[in-house]
C-alpha positions in Angstrom: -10.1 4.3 -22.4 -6.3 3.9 -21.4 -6.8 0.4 -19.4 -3.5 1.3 -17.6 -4.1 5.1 -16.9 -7.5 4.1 -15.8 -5.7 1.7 -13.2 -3.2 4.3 -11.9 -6.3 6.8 -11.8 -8.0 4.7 -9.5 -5.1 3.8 -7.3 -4.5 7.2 -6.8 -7.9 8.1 -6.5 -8.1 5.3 -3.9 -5.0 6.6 -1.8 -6.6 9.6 -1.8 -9.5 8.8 -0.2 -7.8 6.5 2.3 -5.3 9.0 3.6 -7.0 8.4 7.5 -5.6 5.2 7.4 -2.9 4.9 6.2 0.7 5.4 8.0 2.3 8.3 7.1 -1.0 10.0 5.9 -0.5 13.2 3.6 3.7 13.0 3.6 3.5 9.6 2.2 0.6 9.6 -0.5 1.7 13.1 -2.0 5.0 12.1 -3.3 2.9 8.9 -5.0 0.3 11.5 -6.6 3.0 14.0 -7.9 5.0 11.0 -9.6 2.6 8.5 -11.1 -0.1 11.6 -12.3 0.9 11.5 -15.8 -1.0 13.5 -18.5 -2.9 10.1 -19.4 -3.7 9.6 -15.6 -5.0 13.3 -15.4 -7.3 12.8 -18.1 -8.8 9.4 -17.0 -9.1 11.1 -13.2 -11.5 14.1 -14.7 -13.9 11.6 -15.7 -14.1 10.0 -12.0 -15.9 11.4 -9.2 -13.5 13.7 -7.0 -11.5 13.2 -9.9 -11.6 16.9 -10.4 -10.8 17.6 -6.9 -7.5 15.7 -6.7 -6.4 17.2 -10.0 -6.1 20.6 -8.1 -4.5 19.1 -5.2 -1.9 17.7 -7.5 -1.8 20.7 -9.3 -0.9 22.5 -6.3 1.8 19.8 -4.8 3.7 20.6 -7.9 3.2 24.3 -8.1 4.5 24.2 -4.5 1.3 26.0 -3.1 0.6 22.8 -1.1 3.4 21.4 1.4 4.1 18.2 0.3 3.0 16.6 3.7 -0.6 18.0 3.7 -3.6 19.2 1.6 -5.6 22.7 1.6 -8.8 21.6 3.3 -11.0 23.1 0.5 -9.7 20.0 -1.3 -10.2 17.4 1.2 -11.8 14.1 0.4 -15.4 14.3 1.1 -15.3 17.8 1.1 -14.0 17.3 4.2 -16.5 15.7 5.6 -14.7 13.2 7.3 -13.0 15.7 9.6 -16.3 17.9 10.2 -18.5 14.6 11.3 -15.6 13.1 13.7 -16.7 12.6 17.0 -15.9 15.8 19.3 -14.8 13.9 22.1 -12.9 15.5 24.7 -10.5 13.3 27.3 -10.3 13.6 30.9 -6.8 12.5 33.0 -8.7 8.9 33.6 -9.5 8.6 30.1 -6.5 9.5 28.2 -4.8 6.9 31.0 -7.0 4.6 30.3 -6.5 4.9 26.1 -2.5 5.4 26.7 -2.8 2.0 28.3 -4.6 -0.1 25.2 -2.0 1.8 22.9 0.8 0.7 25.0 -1.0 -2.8 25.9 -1.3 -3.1 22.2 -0.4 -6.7 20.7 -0.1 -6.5 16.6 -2.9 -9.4 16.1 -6.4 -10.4 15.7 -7.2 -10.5 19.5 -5.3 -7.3 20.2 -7.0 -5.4 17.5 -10.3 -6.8 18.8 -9.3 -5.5 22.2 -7.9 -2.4 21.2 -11.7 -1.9 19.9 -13.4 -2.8 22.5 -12.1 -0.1 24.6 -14.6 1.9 26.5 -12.5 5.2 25.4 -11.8 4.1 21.9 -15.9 3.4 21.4 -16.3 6.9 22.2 -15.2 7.6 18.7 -17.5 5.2 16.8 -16.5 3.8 13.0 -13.8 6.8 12.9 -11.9 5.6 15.6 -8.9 5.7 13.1 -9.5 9.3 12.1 -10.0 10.2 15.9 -7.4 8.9 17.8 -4.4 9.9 15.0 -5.8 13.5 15.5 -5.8 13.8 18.9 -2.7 12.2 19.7 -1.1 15.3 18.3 -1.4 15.8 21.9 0.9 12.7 23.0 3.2 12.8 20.1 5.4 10.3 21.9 2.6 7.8 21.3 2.8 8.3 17.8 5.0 5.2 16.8 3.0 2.6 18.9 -0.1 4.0 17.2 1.8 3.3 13.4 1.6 -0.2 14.8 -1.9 -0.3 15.5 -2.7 1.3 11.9 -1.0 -0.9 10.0 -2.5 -3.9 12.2 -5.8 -2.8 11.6 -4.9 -1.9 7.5 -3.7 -5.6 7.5 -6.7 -7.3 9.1 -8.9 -4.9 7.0 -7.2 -6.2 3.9 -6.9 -9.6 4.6 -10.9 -9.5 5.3 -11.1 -8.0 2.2 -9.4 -10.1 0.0 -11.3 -13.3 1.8 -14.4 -11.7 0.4 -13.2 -10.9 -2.5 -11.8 -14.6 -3.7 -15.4 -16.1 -1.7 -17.3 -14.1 -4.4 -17.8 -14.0 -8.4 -15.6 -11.0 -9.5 -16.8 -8.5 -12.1 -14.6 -6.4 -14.3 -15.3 -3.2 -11.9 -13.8 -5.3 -8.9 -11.1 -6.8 -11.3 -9.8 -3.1 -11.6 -10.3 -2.1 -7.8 -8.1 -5.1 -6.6 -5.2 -4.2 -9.3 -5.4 -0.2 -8.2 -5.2 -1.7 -4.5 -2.7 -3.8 -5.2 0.1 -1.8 -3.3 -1.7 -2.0 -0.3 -2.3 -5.7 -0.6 1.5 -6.3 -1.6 2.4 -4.7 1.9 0.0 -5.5 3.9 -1.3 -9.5 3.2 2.5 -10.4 3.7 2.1 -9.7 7.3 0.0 -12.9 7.4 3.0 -15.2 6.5 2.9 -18.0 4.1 -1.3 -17.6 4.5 -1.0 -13.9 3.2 1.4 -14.5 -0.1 -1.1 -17.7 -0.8 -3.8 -14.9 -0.5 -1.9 -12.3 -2.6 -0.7 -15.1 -5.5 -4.7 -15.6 -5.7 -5.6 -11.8 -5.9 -2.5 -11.4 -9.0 -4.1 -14.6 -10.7 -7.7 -12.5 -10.5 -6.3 -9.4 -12.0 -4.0 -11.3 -14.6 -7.4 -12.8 -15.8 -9.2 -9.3 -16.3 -10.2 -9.1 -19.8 
Protein backbone atom coordinates (compact mmCIF):
# COMPACT_ATOMS: atom_id res chain seq x y z
CA UNK A 1 0.00 0.00 0.00
CA UNK A 2 1.08 3.71 -1.06
CA UNK A 3 0.84 5.21 2.66
CA UNK A 4 0.52 8.66 0.95
CA UNK A 5 -1.96 7.77 -1.92
CA UNK A 6 -3.89 5.94 0.66
CA UNK A 7 -3.97 9.36 2.60
CA UNK A 8 -5.09 11.53 -0.37
CA UNK A 9 -7.70 8.55 -1.20
CA UNK A 10 -9.20 9.06 1.92
CA UNK A 11 -9.24 12.82 2.02
CA UNK A 12 -10.89 12.74 -1.11
CA UNK A 13 -13.06 10.04 -0.32
CA UNK A 14 -13.89 12.02 2.90
CA UNK A 15 -14.73 15.37 0.88
CA UNK A 16 -16.77 13.50 -1.05
CA UNK A 17 -18.95 12.30 1.36
CA UNK A 18 -19.17 15.62 3.20
CA UNK A 19 -20.11 17.79 0.32
CA UNK A 20 -23.65 18.85 2.53
CA UNK A 21 -21.52 20.56 4.72
CA UNK A 22 -19.26 22.05 3.42
CA UNK A 23 -19.29 25.85 1.91
CA UNK A 24 -19.16 25.96 -1.47
CA UNK A 25 -20.50 22.28 -1.88
CA UNK A 26 -19.88 20.57 -5.41
CA UNK A 27 -17.94 23.92 -7.07
CA UNK A 28 -15.38 23.68 -4.31
CA UNK A 29 -14.60 19.92 -3.76
CA UNK A 30 -14.48 19.08 -7.70
CA UNK A 31 -11.57 21.17 -8.61
CA UNK A 32 -9.77 19.23 -5.34
CA UNK A 33 -10.83 15.71 -6.82
CA UNK A 34 -9.75 16.57 -10.45
CA UNK A 35 -6.14 17.77 -9.16
CA UNK A 36 -5.00 15.51 -6.37
CA UNK A 37 -6.61 12.11 -8.14
CA UNK A 38 -3.39 10.88 -9.37
CA UNK A 39 -3.11 7.37 -10.96
CA UNK A 40 -1.66 6.11 -7.41
CA UNK A 41 -4.78 7.73 -5.72
CA UNK A 42 -7.20 6.07 -8.24
CA UNK A 43 -5.89 2.81 -7.56
CA UNK A 44 -5.89 3.03 -3.66
CA UNK A 45 -9.71 4.64 -4.09
CA UNK A 46 -10.94 1.24 -5.96
CA UNK A 47 -10.09 -0.74 -3.06
CA UNK A 48 -12.34 1.61 -0.66
CA UNK A 49 -16.01 1.51 -0.41
CA UNK A 50 -17.65 4.08 -2.90
CA UNK A 51 -14.28 4.20 -4.05
CA UNK A 52 -15.59 3.01 -7.31
CA UNK A 53 -18.30 5.43 -7.36
CA UNK A 54 -16.04 8.60 -7.11
CA UNK A 55 -13.71 7.20 -9.70
CA UNK A 56 -16.61 7.74 -12.33
CA UNK A 57 -17.47 11.07 -10.95
CA UNK A 58 -13.84 12.09 -11.44
CA UNK A 59 -13.75 10.44 -14.62
CA UNK A 60 -16.52 12.44 -15.73
CA UNK A 61 -15.27 16.08 -14.19
CA UNK A 62 -12.38 15.59 -16.53
CA UNK A 63 -14.12 14.24 -19.58
CA UNK A 64 -16.25 17.35 -19.09
CA UNK A 65 -19.58 15.22 -18.99
CA UNK A 66 -19.98 16.58 -15.41
CA UNK A 67 -20.07 20.56 -14.75
CA UNK A 68 -17.54 21.21 -12.58
CA UNK A 69 -19.89 22.64 -9.84
CA UNK A 70 -22.13 19.43 -9.52
CA UNK A 71 -22.38 15.68 -9.73
CA UNK A 72 -24.82 13.24 -11.94
CA UNK A 73 -27.12 12.02 -9.13
CA UNK A 74 -26.54 8.31 -10.18
CA UNK A 75 -23.15 9.03 -8.54
CA UNK A 76 -24.24 10.64 -5.42
CA UNK A 77 -22.82 9.62 -2.14
CA UNK A 78 -25.10 7.19 -0.52
CA UNK A 79 -26.57 6.50 -3.61
CA UNK A 80 -28.16 9.47 -2.94
CA UNK A 81 -29.67 8.61 -0.19
CA UNK A 82 -29.12 11.58 1.69
CA UNK A 83 -31.23 13.63 -0.68
CA UNK A 84 -34.08 10.94 -0.99
CA UNK A 85 -34.46 10.57 3.09
CA UNK A 86 -34.39 14.58 3.69
CA UNK A 87 -37.26 15.75 5.47
CA UNK A 88 -40.05 17.03 2.93
CA UNK A 89 -40.94 19.92 4.81
CA UNK A 90 -42.81 22.58 3.25
CA UNK A 91 -42.82 26.40 4.73
CA UNK A 92 -45.62 28.56 5.30
CA UNK A 93 -45.19 32.75 5.26
CA UNK A 94 -44.93 32.48 9.38
CA UNK A 95 -42.42 29.82 9.09
CA UNK A 96 -40.07 30.94 6.51
CA UNK A 97 -40.27 34.51 8.76
CA UNK A 98 -39.68 32.80 11.56
CA UNK A 99 -36.33 30.75 9.95
CA UNK A 100 -35.23 34.09 7.95
CA UNK A 101 -35.08 35.62 11.49
CA UNK A 102 -32.55 32.86 13.28
CA UNK A 103 -30.49 33.14 10.00
CA UNK A 104 -30.36 36.80 10.23
CA UNK A 105 -30.32 36.73 14.20
CA UNK A 106 -27.44 34.33 13.68
CA UNK A 107 -24.22 34.98 16.06
CA UNK A 108 -21.00 32.83 14.72
CA UNK A 109 -20.60 31.03 18.36
CA UNK A 110 -21.38 28.21 20.58
CA UNK A 111 -24.66 29.81 21.99
CA UNK A 112 -25.78 31.03 18.55
CA UNK A 113 -25.31 27.73 16.96
CA UNK A 114 -27.12 26.13 19.97
CA UNK A 115 -29.93 28.64 19.30
CA UNK A 116 -29.90 28.44 15.68
CA UNK A 117 -30.79 24.61 16.54
CA UNK A 118 -33.13 24.99 18.72
CA UNK A 119 -35.41 26.64 16.41
CA UNK A 120 -38.94 25.31 16.21
CA UNK A 121 -38.64 25.56 12.20
CA UNK A 122 -35.08 24.36 11.95
CA UNK A 123 -36.18 21.00 14.23
CA UNK A 124 -38.52 20.33 11.53
CA UNK A 125 -35.64 19.08 9.58
CA UNK A 126 -34.11 16.69 12.21
CA UNK A 127 -30.12 15.63 12.00
CA UNK A 128 -30.19 16.98 8.18
CA UNK A 129 -30.89 20.33 9.10
CA UNK A 130 -27.64 21.14 7.15
CA UNK A 131 -28.81 19.29 3.99
CA UNK A 132 -32.27 20.91 4.39
CA UNK A 133 -32.09 24.33 4.88
CA UNK A 134 -29.02 24.87 2.03
CA UNK A 135 -31.59 23.23 -0.44
CA UNK A 136 -34.41 25.10 0.20
CA UNK A 137 -32.95 28.42 0.43
CA UNK A 138 -32.46 28.18 -3.30
CA UNK A 139 -35.70 29.85 -2.73
CA UNK A 140 -34.10 33.00 -0.76
CA UNK A 141 -30.85 33.11 -2.54
CA UNK A 142 -30.21 36.46 -0.85
CA UNK A 143 -29.84 34.52 2.37
CA UNK A 144 -27.27 32.55 0.97
CA UNK A 145 -24.08 34.32 2.40
CA UNK A 146 -25.49 34.57 6.07
CA UNK A 147 -26.14 30.84 5.81
CA UNK A 148 -22.04 30.28 4.63
CA UNK A 149 -21.65 31.76 8.13
CA UNK A 150 -23.71 29.40 9.88
CA UNK A 151 -21.96 26.36 7.92
CA UNK A 152 -18.81 27.08 8.65
CA UNK A 153 -19.83 27.81 12.43
CA UNK A 154 -21.34 24.70 12.76
CA UNK A 155 -18.16 22.80 10.61
CA UNK A 156 -15.91 24.53 13.26
CA UNK A 157 -17.78 23.53 16.41
CA UNK A 158 -18.19 20.04 14.75
CA UNK A 159 -14.41 19.85 14.37
CA UNK A 160 -13.35 21.32 17.37
CA UNK A 161 -15.72 18.50 19.23
CA UNK A 162 -14.05 16.21 17.18
CA UNK A 163 -10.64 16.80 17.74
CA UNK A 164 -11.43 17.03 21.79
CA UNK A 165 -12.51 13.45 21.38
CA UNK A 166 -10.05 12.54 19.48
CA UNK A 167 -6.83 13.76 21.77
CA UNK A 168 -9.30 12.44 25.10
CA UNK A 169 -8.92 8.90 23.51
CA UNK A 170 -6.12 6.20 22.64
CA UNK A 171 -5.65 6.64 18.78
CA UNK A 172 -5.26 3.61 16.58
CA UNK A 173 -3.54 3.59 13.17
CA UNK A 174 -7.09 3.68 11.38
CA UNK A 175 -7.85 7.03 13.26
CA UNK A 176 -4.15 8.17 12.78
CA UNK A 177 -4.93 8.14 8.96
CA UNK A 178 -8.54 9.73 9.19
CA UNK A 179 -7.18 12.85 11.22
CA UNK A 180 -4.17 13.39 8.47
CA UNK A 181 -6.93 12.99 5.41
CA UNK A 182 -9.08 15.58 7.50
CA UNK A 183 -6.43 17.63 8.07
CA UNK A 184 -7.61 20.46 5.62
CA UNK A 185 -10.62 20.83 7.26
CA UNK A 186 -9.06 20.99 10.71
CA UNK A 187 -6.29 23.54 9.40
CA UNK A 188 -9.30 25.83 8.40
CA UNK A 189 -11.56 25.41 10.65
CA UNK A 190 -9.83 24.88 14.50
CA UNK A 191 -8.08 28.27 13.78
CA UNK A 192 -11.40 29.94 14.26
CA UNK A 193 -10.97 29.01 17.97
CA UNK A 194 -7.90 31.40 18.43
CA UNK A 195 -4.87 30.59 20.32
CA UNK A 196 -7.24 27.43 21.85
CA UNK A 197 -7.74 26.04 18.18
CA UNK A 198 -3.80 26.13 16.86
CA UNK A 199 -2.93 24.48 20.58
CA UNK A 200 -5.58 21.95 19.37
CA UNK A 201 -4.33 21.61 15.78
CA UNK A 202 -0.32 21.48 16.92
CA UNK A 203 -1.70 18.41 19.09
CA UNK A 204 -3.64 16.69 16.09
CA UNK A 205 -0.02 17.32 13.64
CA UNK A 206 2.01 15.77 16.64
CA UNK A 207 -0.69 12.54 16.45
CA UNK A 208 -0.24 12.06 12.78
CA UNK A 209 3.63 12.78 12.81
CA UNK A 210 3.73 9.79 15.25
CA UNK A 211 1.78 7.33 12.85
CA UNK A 212 3.93 4.42 12.23
Amino acid sequence: MNQKASTTALKLLNLYRQEHVIVGGWAVINPVLVNEATDDVIKELREMPNGKTLILHIQNLRDGKTPMNTIARELLPYGGMMGDEMPSVTLDAGQWYELETAINNFTPDQSGLDAFQANDVVKKFGEEWPVAIRAILSEKPHLIEKWDKILQTYNAYRLWNMANEIIANPMSERARAKVQADMPEYETYLPMFGDAGNEMLARLRVFVSSMN
